[in-house]
Structure formats: C-alpha cells, structure tokens
C-alpha positions in Angstrom: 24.5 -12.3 0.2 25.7 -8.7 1.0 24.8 -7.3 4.3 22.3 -4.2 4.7 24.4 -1.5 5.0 24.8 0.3 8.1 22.3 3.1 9.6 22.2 5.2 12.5 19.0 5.7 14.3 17.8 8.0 16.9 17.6 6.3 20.4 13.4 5.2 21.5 13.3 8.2 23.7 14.1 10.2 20.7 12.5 8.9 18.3 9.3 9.5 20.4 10.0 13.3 20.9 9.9 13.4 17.1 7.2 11.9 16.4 5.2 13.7 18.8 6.4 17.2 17.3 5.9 15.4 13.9 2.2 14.4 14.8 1.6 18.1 15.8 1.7 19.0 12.2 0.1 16.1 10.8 -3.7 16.1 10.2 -5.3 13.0 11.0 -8.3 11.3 8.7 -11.7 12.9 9.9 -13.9 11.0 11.4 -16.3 8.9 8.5 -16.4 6.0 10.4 -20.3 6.2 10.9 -21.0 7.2 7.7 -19.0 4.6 5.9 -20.5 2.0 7.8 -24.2 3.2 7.4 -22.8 3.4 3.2 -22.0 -0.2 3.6 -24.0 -1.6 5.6 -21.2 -3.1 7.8 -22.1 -2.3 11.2 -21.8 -5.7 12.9 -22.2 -7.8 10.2 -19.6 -9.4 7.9 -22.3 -10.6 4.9 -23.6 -7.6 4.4 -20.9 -6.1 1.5 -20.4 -9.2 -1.1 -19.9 -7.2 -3.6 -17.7 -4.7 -2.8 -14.4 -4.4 -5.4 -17.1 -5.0 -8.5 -18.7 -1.6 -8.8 -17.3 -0.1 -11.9 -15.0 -2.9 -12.9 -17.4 -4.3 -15.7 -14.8 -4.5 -18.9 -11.7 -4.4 -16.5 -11.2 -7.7 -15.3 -9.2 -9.3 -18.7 -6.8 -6.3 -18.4 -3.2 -6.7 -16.6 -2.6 -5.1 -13.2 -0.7 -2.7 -15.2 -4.0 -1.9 -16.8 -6.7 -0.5 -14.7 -6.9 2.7 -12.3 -8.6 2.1 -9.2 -9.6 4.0 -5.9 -7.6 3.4 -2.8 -8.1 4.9 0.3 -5.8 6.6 3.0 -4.8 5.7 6.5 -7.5 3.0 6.3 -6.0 1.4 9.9 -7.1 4.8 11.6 -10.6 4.4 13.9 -11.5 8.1 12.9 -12.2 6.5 9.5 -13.5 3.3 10.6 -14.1 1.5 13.2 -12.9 -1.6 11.7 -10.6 -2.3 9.0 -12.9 -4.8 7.8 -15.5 -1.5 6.8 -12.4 0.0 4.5 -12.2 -3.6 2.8 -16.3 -3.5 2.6 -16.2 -0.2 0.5 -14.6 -2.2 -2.4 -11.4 0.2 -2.0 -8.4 -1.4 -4.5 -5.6 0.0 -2.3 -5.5 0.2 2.2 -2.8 1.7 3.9 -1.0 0.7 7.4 1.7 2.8 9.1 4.2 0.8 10.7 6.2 1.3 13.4 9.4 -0.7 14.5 9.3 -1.5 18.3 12.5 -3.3 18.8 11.9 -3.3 22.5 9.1 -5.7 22.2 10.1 -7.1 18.7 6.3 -5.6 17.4 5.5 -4.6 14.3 3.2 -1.5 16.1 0.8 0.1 13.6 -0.3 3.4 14.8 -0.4 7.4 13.2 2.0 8.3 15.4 2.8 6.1 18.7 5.9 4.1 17.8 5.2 2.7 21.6 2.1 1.8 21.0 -0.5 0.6 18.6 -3.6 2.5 17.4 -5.8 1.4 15.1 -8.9 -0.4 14.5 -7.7 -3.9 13.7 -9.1 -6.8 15.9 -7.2 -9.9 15.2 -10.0 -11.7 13.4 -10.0 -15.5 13.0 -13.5 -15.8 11.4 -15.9 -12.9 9.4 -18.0 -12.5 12.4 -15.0 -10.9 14.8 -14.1 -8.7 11.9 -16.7 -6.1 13.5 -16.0 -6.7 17.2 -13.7 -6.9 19.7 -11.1 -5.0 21.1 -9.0 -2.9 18.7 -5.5 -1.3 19.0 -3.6 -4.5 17.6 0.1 -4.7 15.9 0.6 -5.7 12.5 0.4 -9.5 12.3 -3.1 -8.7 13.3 -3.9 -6.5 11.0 -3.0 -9.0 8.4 -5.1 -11.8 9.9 -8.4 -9.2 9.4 -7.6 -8.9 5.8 -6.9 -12.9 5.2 -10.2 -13.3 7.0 -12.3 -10.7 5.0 -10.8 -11.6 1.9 -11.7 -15.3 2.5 -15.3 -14.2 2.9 -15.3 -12.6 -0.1 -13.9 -15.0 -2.8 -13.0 -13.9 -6.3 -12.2 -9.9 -4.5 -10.7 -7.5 -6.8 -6.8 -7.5 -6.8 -6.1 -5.6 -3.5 -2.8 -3.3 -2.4 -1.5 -2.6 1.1 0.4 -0.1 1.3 3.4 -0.1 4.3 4.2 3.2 5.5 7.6 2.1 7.8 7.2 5.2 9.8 10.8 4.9 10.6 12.4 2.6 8.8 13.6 -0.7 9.4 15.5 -1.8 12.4 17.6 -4.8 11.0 20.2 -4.6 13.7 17.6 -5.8 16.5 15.5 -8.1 14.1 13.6 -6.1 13.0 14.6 -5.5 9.2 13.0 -7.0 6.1 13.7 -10.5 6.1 11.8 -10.4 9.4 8.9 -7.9 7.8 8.6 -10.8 5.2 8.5 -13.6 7.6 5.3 -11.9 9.6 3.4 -11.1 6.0 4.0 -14.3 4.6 2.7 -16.4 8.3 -0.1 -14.3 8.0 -1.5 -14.0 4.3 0.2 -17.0 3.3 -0.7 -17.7 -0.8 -2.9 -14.7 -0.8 0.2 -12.8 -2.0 1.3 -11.9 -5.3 5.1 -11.9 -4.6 8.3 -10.5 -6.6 8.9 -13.8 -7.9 5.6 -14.2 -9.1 5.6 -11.1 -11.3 9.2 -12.4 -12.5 7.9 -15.9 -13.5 7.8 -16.1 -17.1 4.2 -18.2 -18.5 6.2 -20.6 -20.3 8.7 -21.4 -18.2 12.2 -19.8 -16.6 12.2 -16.1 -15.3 12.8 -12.7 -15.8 16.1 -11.5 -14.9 14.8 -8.4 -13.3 11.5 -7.1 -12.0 11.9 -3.5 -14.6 12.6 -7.0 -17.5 9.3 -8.7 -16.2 7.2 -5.4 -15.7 8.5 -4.0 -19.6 7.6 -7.1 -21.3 3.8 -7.0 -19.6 4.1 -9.1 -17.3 1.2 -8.7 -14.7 -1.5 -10.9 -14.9 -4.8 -9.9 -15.5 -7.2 -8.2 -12.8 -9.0 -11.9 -12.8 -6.1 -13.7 -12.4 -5.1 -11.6 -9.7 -8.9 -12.2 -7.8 -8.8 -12.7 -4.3 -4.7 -11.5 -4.2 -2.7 -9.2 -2.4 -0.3 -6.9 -4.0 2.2 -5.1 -1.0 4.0 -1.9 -1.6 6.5 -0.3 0.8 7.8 3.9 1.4 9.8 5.0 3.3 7.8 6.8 6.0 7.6 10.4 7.3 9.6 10.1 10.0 12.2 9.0 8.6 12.7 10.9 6.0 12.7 13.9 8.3 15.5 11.7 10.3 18.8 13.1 9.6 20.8 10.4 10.8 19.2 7.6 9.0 21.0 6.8 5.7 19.2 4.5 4.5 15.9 4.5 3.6 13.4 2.0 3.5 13.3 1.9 -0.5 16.9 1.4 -1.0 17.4 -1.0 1.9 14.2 -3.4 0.9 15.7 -3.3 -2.9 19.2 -4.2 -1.4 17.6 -7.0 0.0 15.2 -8.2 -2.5 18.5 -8.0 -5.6 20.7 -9.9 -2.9 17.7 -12.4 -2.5 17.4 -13.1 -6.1 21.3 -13.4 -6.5 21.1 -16.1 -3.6 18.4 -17.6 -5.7 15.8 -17.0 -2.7 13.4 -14.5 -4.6 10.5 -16.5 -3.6 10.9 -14.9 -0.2 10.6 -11.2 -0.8 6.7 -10.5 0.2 6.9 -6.9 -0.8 7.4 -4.5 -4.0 9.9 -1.8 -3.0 8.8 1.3 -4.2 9.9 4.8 -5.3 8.6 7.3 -3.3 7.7 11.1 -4.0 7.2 12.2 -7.7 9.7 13.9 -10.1 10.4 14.0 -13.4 12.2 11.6 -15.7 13.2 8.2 -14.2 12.9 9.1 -10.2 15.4 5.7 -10.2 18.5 7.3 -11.5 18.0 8.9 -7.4 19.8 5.7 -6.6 23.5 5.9 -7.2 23.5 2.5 -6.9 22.4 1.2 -10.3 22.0 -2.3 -9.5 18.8 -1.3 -8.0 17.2 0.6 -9.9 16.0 -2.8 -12.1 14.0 -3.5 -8.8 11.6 -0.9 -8.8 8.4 -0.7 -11.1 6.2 0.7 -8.4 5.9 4.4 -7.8 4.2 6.5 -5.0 3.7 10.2 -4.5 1.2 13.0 -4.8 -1.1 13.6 -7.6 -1.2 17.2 -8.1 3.1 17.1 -8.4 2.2 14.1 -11.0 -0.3 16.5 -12.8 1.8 19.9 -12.6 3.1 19.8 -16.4 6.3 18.7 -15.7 6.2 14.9 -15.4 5.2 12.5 -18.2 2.8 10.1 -16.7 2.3 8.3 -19.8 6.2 7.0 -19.0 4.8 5.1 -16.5 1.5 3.5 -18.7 4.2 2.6 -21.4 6.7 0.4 -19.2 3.7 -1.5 -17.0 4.8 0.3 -14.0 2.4 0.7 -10.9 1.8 4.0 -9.9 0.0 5.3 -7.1 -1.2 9.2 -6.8 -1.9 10.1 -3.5 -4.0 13.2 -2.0 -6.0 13.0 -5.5 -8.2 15.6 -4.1 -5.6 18.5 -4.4 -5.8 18.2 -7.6 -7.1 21.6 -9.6 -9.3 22.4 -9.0 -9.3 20.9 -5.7 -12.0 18.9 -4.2 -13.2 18.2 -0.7 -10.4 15.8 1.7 -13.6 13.8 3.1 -16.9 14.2 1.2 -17.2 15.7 -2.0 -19.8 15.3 -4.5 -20.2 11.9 -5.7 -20.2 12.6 -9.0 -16.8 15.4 -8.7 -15.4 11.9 -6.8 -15.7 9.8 -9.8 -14.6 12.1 -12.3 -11.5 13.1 -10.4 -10.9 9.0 -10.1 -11.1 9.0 -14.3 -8.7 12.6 -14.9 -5.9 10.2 -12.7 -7.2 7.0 -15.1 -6.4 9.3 -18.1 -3.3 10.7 -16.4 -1.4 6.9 -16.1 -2.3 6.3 -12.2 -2.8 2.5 -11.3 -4.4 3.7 -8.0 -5.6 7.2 -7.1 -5.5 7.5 -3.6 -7.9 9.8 -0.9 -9.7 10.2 2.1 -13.2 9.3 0.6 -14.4 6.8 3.0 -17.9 7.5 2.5 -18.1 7.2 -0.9 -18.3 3.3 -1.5 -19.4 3.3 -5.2 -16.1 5.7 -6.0 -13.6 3.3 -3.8 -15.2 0.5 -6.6 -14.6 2.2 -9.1 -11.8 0.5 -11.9 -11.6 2.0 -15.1 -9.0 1.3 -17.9 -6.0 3.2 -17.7 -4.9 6.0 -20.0 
C-alpha cells in the first residue's frame, strides 16, 4: 500500500496562535441548551425522548439513504447548544457534528470549537443511558462516541444517523495520528453500529462493487429501515486547515488515499468513514482532484446551501447518481431565516425547499425546534 503523501504542518505553538485569531472571527452556536432540553424533555432523564428520529418520517422508511432529506444540526458537541450530547441525539436530529482536533502530544483525539490543547464540549463518557445527562463534561473523542453507542442502544430501531468529523487541522499521520488510527478509535467505540465503505460496496447477491461512485450509481444504499439504529460517518477537511498554507494535503484527499489503497490491499472493511468533498461548486466538484484514481471514492458532498441554491449548480446531479449531499447554514437561504429560532413552520418549509432542491441532509443551528430536526421527507 502507498504511503500518505507528505505534509508540512505548523509547529503546536503555532497552530494555537491560529486558531485563536481563527476563533476571533468565528461565531459560536448561541446558547439553546435550556430550551432544547425543556423541548425534549431531556433534563436528567434518558427515557424521556423514545421517539425522537420518527417525527415526519411516516412514508420514508422503504426509501434508500440516497432517498430522503433530513434535518441535521450544527456543532452539536458545543455546551452553548446543549448541555449534553445526548439532548442533540433526543431532538431526533438525522445528522451531529464533532470538531476534531489532533493532539499529537498526548496522542488525543481533542474535540473542541477551537482549543486544539484542549477539549470542550459537552460529552460525558457514558457507559449506561442514565450518565448520558450527568457528569463531568469536556471529554476527547472516544468519549464522545461511547455517548452516542449508549443513546443509540436506548433507542433501538433510531433513524439512520450521520456524524459529521470536522478535522480542524487535518490529520497528523506522522505521529500516529492519521486515519488508520482515526478508524481504529471509531471502530473500538461504535463497533457494528457503523455502516462502513465496504458495506455500501457489498453487492446483495454476492461479490462487490469495484468502486464506491459504481456501488452509489447502481443504488446501492439500503433503505432508511435497513439502516435503523446505524451510523453513517462523513469527514471535511476543517477550517483551520484550509486556511493553513503549508498543509498540502487535505483531509479529503488524504482519507480517499487511504481508503483506495485499503481496498487495493483488499482491507476495505477497515475504513470507518466516507471521505467527502467539501465546499459547493458546479459540475463534478471531483475533477478538483488531479489525481483521478480518487475521485471513484467520493459520493458524499458537503457545503453551504445558499451556494447549492444560487442558480449555478445542478443539484438534481446529485439526486440522479445516489450521492449524499449535505447543505449546511440552510438558514441563509433567500430569503433568510433566523440562525437559532425561527418560526416553526418557516423551519419546516425551508427543510422541504432543500428536499426539493436534492439535499440528503439540510443542516442548521435549530436546536430548539425538535419536531423540524425529525423531520424526513422524500427527496426531490
């Protein structure tokens, strides 16, 4: 198997200084946490939201992945939104997002806005449902995971969920920190719970796809009750690294590396994670990699909404070839709504415009608004 190829980072003290100055600029999620919990009903208790991922998806279950839009909300790890991660998962959201640092000093998988020292977010390193909603917060990643393993075990037959991995940074390969070791940490700690590469490359009858783009054209995905109770993990590059100069390789192209050099070894089965193509344009965003050998390993697509719904991109491209794609900040769409609480009813019917419009999940800051995170209607 082909090694990574090699990167130059900026040194920890560095790297800090920018992502203080890039922090500065960055607006944080408001603080919902109160009201999502009193929406819920999830303060303290872990019984108290059984039915969250099933508003809205009556008629939705027999279609693929492929086939359904669904709410997804921001920065879900940040305590200005919630308290506890286990309140995002109770608002029936189809999507959460982590930010994750590499601390190669400590060999940690930090998740944090903007600390790469240090982790800051409301996971608590559940083991059972009742811990979800105490404890001490501020955990790395692996804990993270465990709280969503543990929710989603007290709530069998969930709707097909996505984490999303903002690698703040990048990978760190060179100190062990790269993606081998990124899959090693997701796979100890959701186990079976994830709907893997592999698994979207297995053919029904037998044998394989030869490529993800193959498996994903041919409609693939199973359906959303097939997918019940699973995880489905996307990865972008994240802020601070594509403001990095230095860094020539990104976390897209180095996870695709990876995951094509995998399947040539004949080891697809360990790739935990769907490398995705991040920031909308028009046309095939792919043909951005010179390399085309990756470009067959990408059929997940991230970026903002409004640039998605500007006139100059042809969503439907998406619907037709079973691709994911995730719209982000689908409240800047015009006419733009409120970032934290608009109406309920502007909520849902910006949630179907992005249904009509191809997205697989349209993603906000609407913590408070659990009916809208439930929401799954078909797509297109």
């Amino acid at each position: 198997m082909s090694k990574p190829l090699p990167r130059r980072r900026f040194p920890v003290v560095l790297r800090t200084a920018l992502a203080g100055a890039l922090a500065a600029g960055l607006v944080l999620v408001g603080t919902a946490g109160s009201q999502a919990a009193s929406a819920t009903g999830t303060a303290g208790t872990a019984g108290t939201a059984g039915t969250a991922g099933t508003a809205g998806a009556s008629g939705t279950d027999g279609l693929p992945l492929s086939g359904a839009t669904s709410s997804g909300l921001h920065n879900t790890y940040d305590p200005a939104a919630f308290k506890y991660l286990a309140q995002a998962l109770d608002t029936g959201t189809s999507m959460i997002e982590l930010d994750v640092w590499d601390d190669f000093i400590t060999k940690e998988w930090k998740v944090s806005h903007s600390n790469p020292l240090g982790n800051s977010n409301n996971c608590v390193n559940a083991s059972t449902p009742a811990q979800l909603y105490s404890g001490g917060a501020n955990k790395d990643l692996e804990s993270c995971l465990d709280d969503v393993r543990v929710w989603l075990a007290a709530h069998p037959g969930h709707a097909p969920l996505m984490i999303k991995l903002e690698m703040k940074a990048g990978f760190q390969a060179r100190f062990g920190l790269g993606p081998a070791q990124l899959d090693q940490t997701i796979s100890a700690h959701l186990g079976s719970a994830v709907f893997r590469p592999a698994d979207l490359l297995a053919k029904p009858g037998g044998g394989q796809y030869a490529t993800l783009d193959e498996a994903a054209t041919a409609g693939n995905w199973p359906t959303r009750a097939q997918l019940a109770g699973k995880v489905i993990l996307e990865i972008i590059p994240g802020t601070v690294e594509e403001n990095n100069p230095t860094d020539t390789l990104w976390t897209d192209k180095e996870y695709a590396t990876y995951l094509r050099d995998l399947h040539t070894a004949g080891r697809t089965a360990q790739a935990q994670v769907f490398p995705t193509v991040h920031n909308a344009q028009s046309g095939d965003p792919r043909t951005r990699y010179s390399d085309t050998s990756l470009r067959p390993w990408f059929v997940v697509f991230d970026g903002d909404a409004a640039t998605y719904l500007n006139g100059t991109i042809d969503t439907a491209w998406y619907d037709a070839r079973h691709y994911l794609l995730v719209m982000t900040d689908a409240q800047n769409v015009a006419p733009a709504l409120d970032d934290k609480n608009p109406s309920p009813a502007d909520a849902q019917a910006r949630i179907a415009l992005l249904a009509k419009s191809h997205a697989t999940i349209a993603s906000n800051d609407w913590t408070a608004l659990p009916l809208v995170q439930g929401l799954t209607l078909p797509r297109g």
